[in-house]
KETIVO-850861 format. One line per 5 residues: number of its first residue (from 1); their letters; for each residue x, y, z of C-alpha. Coordinates in steps of 0.2 Angstrom, whole numbers, plus 5000, padded with zeros to 4 digits. Example, Ala and Ser with C-alpha at 12.3 -4.5 7.8 and 13.67 -1.06 7.14 Angstrom:
# KETIVO-850861
1> as> 5062:4978:5039 | 5068:4995:5036 .
END
This chain:
# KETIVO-850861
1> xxxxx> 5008:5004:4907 | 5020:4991:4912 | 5016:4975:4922 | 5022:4962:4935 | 5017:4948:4945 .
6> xxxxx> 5011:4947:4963 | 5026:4940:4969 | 5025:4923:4962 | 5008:4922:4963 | 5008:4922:4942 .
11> xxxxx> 4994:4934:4943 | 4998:4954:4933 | 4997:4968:4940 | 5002:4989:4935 | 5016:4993:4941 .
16> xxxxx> 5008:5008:4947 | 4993:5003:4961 | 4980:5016:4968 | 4976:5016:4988 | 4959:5020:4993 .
21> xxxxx> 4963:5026:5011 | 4953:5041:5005 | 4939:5036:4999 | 4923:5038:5007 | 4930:5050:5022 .
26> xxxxx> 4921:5064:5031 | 4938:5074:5034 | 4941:5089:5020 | 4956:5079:5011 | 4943:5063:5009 .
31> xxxxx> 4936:5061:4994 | 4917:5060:4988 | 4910:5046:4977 | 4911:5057:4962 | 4929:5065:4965 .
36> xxxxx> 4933:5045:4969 | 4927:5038:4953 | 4936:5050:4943 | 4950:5045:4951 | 4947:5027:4947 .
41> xxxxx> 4942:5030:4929 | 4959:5038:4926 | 4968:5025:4932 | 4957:5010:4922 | 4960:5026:4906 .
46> xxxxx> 4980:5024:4908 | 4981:5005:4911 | 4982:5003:4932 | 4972:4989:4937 | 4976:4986:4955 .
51> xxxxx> 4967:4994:4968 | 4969:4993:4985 | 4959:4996:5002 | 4954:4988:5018 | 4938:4987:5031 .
56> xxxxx> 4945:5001:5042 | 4947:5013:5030 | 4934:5025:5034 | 4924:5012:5044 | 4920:5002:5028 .
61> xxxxx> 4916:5017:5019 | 4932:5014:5006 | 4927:4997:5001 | 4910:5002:4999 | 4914:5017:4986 .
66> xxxxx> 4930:5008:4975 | 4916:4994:4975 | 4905:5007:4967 | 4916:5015:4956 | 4924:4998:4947 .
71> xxxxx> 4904:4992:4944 | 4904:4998:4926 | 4919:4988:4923 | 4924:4972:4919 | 4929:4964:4938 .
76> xxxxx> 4941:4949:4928 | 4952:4964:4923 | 4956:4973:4940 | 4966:4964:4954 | 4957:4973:4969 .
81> xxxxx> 4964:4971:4987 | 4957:4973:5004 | 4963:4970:5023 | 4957:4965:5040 | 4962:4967:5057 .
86> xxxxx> 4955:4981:5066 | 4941:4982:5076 | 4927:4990:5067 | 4915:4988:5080 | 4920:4997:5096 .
91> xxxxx> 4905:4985:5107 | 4911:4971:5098 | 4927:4961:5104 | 4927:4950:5087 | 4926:4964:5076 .
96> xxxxx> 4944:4966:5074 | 4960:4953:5077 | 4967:4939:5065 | 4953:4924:5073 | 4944:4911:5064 .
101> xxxxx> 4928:4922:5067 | 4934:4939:5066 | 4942:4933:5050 | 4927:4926:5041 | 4912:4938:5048 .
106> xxxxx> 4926:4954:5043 | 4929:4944:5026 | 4911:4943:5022 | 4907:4959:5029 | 4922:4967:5016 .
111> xxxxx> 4913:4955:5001 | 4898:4963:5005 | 4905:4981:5004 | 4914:4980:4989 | 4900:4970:4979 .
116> xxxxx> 4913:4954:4975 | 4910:4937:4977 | 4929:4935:4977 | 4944:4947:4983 | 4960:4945:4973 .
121> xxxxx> 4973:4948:4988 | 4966:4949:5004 | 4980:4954:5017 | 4981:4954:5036 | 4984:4974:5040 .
126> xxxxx> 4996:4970:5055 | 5001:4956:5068 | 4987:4949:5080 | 5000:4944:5096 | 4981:4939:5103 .
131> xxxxx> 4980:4924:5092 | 4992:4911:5083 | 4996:4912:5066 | 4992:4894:5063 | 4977:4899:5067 .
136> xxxxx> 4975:4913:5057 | 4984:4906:5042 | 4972:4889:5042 | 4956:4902:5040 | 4962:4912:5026 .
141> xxxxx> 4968:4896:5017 | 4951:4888:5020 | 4944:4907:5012 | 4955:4902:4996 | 4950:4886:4994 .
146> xxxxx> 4928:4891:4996 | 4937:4904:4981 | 4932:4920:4992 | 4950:4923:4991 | 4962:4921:4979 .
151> xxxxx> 4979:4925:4986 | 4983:4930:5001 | 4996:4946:5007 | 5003:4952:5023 | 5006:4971:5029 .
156> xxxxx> 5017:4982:5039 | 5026:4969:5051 | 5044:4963:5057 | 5056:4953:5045 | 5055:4938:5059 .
161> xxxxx> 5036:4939:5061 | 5033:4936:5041 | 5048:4921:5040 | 5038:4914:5056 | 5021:4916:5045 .
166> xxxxx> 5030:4909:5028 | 5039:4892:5039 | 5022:4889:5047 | 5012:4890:5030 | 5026:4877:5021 .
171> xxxxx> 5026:4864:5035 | 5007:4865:5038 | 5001:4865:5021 | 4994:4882:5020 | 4994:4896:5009 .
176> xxxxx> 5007:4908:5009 | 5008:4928:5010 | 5012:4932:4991 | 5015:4951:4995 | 5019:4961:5008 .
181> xxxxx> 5011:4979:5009 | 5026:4990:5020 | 5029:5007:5023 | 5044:5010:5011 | 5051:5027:5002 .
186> xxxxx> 5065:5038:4999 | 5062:5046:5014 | 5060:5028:5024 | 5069:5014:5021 | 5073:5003:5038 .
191> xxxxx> 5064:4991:5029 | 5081:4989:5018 | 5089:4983:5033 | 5078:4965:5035 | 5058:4965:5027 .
196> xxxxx> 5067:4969:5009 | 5080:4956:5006 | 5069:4942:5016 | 5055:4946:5003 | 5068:4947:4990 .
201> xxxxx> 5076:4931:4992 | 5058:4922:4996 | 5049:4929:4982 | 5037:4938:4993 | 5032:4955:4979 .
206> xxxxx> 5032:4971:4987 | 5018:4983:4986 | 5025:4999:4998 | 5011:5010:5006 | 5016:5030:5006 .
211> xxxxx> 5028:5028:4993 | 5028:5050:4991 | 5030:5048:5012 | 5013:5056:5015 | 5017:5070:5004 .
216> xxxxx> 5035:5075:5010 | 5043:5072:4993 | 5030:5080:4985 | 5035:5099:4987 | 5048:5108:4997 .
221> xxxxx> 5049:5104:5013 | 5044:5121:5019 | 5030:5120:5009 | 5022:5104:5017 | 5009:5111:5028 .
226> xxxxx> 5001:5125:5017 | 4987:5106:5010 | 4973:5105:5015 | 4980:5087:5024 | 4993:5097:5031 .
231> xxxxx> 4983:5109:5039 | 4969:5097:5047 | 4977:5082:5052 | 4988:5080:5067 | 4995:5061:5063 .
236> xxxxx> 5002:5068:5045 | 5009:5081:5056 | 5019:5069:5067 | 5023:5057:5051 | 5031:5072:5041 .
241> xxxxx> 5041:5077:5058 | 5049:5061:5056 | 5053:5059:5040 | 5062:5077:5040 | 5072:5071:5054 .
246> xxxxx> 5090:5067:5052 | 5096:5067:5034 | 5076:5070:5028 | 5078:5087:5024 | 5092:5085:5011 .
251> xxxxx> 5085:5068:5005 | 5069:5081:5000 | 5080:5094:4993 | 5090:5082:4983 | 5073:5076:4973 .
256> xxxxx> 5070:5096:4970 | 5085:5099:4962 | 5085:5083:4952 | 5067:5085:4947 | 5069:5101:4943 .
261> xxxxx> 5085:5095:4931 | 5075:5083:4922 | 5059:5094:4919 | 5049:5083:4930 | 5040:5084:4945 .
266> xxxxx> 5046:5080:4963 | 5033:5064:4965 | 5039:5057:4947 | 5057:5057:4956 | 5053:5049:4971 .
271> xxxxx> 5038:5037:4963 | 5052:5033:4950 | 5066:5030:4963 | 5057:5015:4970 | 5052:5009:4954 .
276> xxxxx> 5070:5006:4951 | 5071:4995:4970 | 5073:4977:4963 | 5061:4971:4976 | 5047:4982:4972 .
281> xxxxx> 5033:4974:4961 | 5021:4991:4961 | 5019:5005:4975 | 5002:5011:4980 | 4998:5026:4977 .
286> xxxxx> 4987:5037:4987 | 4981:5049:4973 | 4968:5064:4977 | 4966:5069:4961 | 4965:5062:4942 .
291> xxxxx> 4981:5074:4938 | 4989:5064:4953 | 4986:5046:4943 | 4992:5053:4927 | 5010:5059:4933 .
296> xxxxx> 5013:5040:4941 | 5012:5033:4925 | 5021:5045:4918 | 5034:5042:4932 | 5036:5026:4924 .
301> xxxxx> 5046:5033:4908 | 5057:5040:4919 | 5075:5031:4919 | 5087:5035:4934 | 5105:5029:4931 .
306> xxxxx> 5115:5022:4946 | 5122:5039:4953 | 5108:5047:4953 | 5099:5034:4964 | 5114:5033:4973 .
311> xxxxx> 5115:5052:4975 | 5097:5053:4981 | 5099:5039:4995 | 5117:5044:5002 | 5109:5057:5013 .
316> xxxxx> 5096:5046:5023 | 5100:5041:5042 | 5093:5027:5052 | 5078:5033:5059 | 5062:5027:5073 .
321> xxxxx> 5054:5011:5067 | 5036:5018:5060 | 5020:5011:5054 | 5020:4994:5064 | 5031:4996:5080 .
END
């Protein structure tokens, strides 16, 4: 395994991480507390030690099983993440949003779940327009100094939103976003145009979600509904729409043919195409099965030369803003 730093946080992390978004789930792509831990043992067996989740995923049912499954390890060796910001109560106004009291009754809620008495990057899923980020940026400051937090991240936003959040944390005193969690693969890459190079130049890490694009750069194209996923769920239906819109097509026939060269699979390619992105500290990986954890790693021996990163990419066209818009 190779290892990074959260940005300039100093603190190491895989450069492989493992997203929990189906953990815990009652749909028949989720996965139960034994198919989960094996998942997490893989990845602790191959050197991963990030993990990542949030309070919505699965209404708290995520945190609750990786919490569960990292029990009989060692906690000072994993660098587990979790989010807030969506309303997990549907009677309950507070239960969602970037406030002083949705923040700390959702952070102690999320403590709880997992079994921590301190999360190692807790990020704000998306934008709260309701409430300023002074605000918010003075109560998860004031989480990292009680020492429930130790660093703090941001997610899926615009490039002017995060450099308001970074100039209000400088000249108020508060602690910055170290990472920023963004939607980001072969198959979508709008975040080139202004989240990339802002976090570049900042120092903010990258740690994309849906680096294999839900699945589209997994198997031929014409093959993507025949999962299980594929078949059951109507947002992955309207995500993979979009990314074989313009030049997605080729983009996924491109890491066929070049998998196929090199005697890899089509995930290794596109896995190992944003490992080679500058910006990018360690993708999560949404893995479904142990097999899955094992050929990202192995992605990582994978060297692409400049053509052939080149060669993948020149198809891609602009396409819709999607994941935060």
């Amino acid at each position: 395994m190779e290892y990074t730093t959260l940005g300039n946080s100093g603190t190491k992390v895989s450069r492989i991480g493992i997203g929990t978004n189906t953990f815990g789930g009652d749909a028949d792509w989720h996965l139960s507390a034994e198919e989960a831990q094996a998942v997490v043992d893989t990845a602790i067996d191959h050197g991963i030690n990030l993990f990542d989740t949030a309070n919505a995923y699965n209404g708290g049912e995520s945190e609750r099983v990786l919490g569960s499954a990292l029990e009989g390890y060692d906690r000072d060796r994993q660098v587990v993440a979790t989010k807030v910001y969506s309303r997990m109560d549907d009677s309950d106004p507070n239960s969602g949003g970037l406030s002083r009291k949705a923040i700390e009754q959702e952070l102690q809620n999320s403590l709880d779940r997992l079994g921590m008495e301190t999360i190692d990057l807790y990020q704000i899923h998306r934008w709260d327009d309701d409430t300023p980020i002074g605000e918010t940026l003075r109560t998860l400051s004031d989480a990292v100094r009680r020492g429930d937090v130790r660093h703090l991240g941001a997610s899926s936003m615009w490039a002017h939103q995060l450099a308001e959040a970074r100039y209000t944390a400088e000249s108020g005193g508060h602690e910055p976003f170290v990472t920023m969690q963004n939607h980001y693969n072969l198959a979508y890459r709008e975040e080139e145009r202004e989240m990339v190079p802002f976090c570049e130049k900042n120092d903010v890490g990258l740690i994309p979600w849906s680096p294999l694009a839900r699945g589209f750069l997994t198997r031929p194209h014409d093959e993507l509904e025949t999962t299980v996923r594929g078949e059951t769920d109507q947002y992955l239906h309207e995500r993979l729409r979009a990314y074989a819109t313009k030049g997605g097509r080729e983009v996924n026939e491109r890491v066929e043919e070049l998998a196929s060269e090199k005697g890899v699979n089509m995930a290794q390619i596109a896995l190992a195409w944003l490992l080679h992105q500058d910006a990018v500290d360690a993708p999560i990986l949404g893995a479904r099965k142990p097999e899955y954890v094992v050929d990202a790693v192995e992605a990582l021996e994978i060297d692409l030369s400049t053509s052939e990163l080149d060669w993948l990419a020149e198809p891609y066209e602009p396409v819709p803003i999607e994941g935060h818009s």
